[in-house]
N, C-alpha and C positions, 0 to 999 in steps of 0.2 A: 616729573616732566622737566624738562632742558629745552629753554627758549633760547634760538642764537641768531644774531641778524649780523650781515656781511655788508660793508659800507668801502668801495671803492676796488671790490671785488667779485670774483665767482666761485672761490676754491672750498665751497660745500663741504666736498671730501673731504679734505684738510683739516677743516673746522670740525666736524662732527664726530672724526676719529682721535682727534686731539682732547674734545671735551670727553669721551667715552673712557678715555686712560684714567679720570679725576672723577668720573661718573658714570662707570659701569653701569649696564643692565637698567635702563632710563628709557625713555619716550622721549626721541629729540624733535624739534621741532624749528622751522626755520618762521622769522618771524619778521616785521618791518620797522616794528616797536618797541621799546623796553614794555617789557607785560608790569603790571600794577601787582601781582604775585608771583612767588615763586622767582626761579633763577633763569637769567637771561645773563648771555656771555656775547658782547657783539665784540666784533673783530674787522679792523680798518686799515685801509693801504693806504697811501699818497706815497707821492715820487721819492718821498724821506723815508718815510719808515711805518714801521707794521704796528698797531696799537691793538692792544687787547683791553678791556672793560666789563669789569664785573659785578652784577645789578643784583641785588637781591629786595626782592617786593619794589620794586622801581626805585629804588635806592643804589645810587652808584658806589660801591663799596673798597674798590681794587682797579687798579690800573697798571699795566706796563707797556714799557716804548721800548724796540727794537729797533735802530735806525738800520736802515738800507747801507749796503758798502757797493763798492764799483763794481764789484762781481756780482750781484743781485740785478743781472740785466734779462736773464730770463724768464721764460712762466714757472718753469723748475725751482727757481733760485725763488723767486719770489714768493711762490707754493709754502717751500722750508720756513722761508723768515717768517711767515704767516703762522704757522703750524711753530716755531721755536718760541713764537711771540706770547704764544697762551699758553703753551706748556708754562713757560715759565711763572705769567701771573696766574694759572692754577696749581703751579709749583707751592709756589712762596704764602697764596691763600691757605692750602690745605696743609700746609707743612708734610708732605707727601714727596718721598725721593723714587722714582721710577727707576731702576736698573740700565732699561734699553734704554732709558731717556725719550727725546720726540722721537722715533726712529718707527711708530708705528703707523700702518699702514701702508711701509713700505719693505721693500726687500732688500733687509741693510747686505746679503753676499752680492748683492748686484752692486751694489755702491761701490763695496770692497775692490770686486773685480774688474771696475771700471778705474780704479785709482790704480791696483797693480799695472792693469796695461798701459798707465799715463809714467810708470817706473816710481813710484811711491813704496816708500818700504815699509815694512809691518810698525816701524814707530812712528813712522807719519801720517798711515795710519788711522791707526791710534789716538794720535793726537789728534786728530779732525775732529772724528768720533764724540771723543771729549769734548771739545771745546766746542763745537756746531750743531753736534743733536746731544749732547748732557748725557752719554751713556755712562754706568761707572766703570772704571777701571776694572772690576774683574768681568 
């Protein structure tokens, strides 16, 4: 079971398909508390930046900070840094390299298609890809 509690936010979704990438096939659970057992993952917005927290038996164990940039003015924008925030410190916890990278839950040809129409070529991309949701290169 996966206790996760959300602190200056709502994005549930985000959260719980994020944690699902690093812990398959689990019992998630939204919570208020760090629980006294077992793992709790809380995940935090302010105006700066996205903070992820990782508890084990109420033990805070793992931490990373995502700062916010100028383009994070949406609920969309803010959703990702949410969801890049804990990939990453469940990245760097499990020593685990995801492929798609954070990209799930979503429909990365939609993204794509959306960048084509903005006139974005296939190495920029690319390079977003990379560098914004940690997909690998192949």
């Amino acid at each position: 079971m996966i206790q996760y509690m959300l602190t200056g936010h709502f994005f549930n979704y985000e959260v719980q398909t994020t944690i699902q990438v690093f812990y398959p096939n689990r019992n998630y659970f939204l919570c208020d508390v760090v629980q006294q057992t077992g793992i709790t993952i809380e995940s935090i917005l302010t105006d700066a930046e996205a903070i992820g927290c990782l508890y084990i038996d109420g033990q805070k164990i793992a931490t990373h900070t995502t700062p916010l940039t100028i383009t994070d003015t949406d609920v969309k924008d803010l959703k990702m840094a949410v969801k890049r925030c804990l990939f990453v410190l469940l990245k760097e916890y499990k020593h685990e390299d995801m492929p798609w990278g954070a990209l799930t839950g979503i429909r990365p040809t939609k993204r794509v298609f959306e960048l084509w129409r903005n006139v974005a070529t296939d190495e920029q991309i690319l390079k977003l890809f990379q560098e914004s949701y940690y997909i690998s290169p192949e």
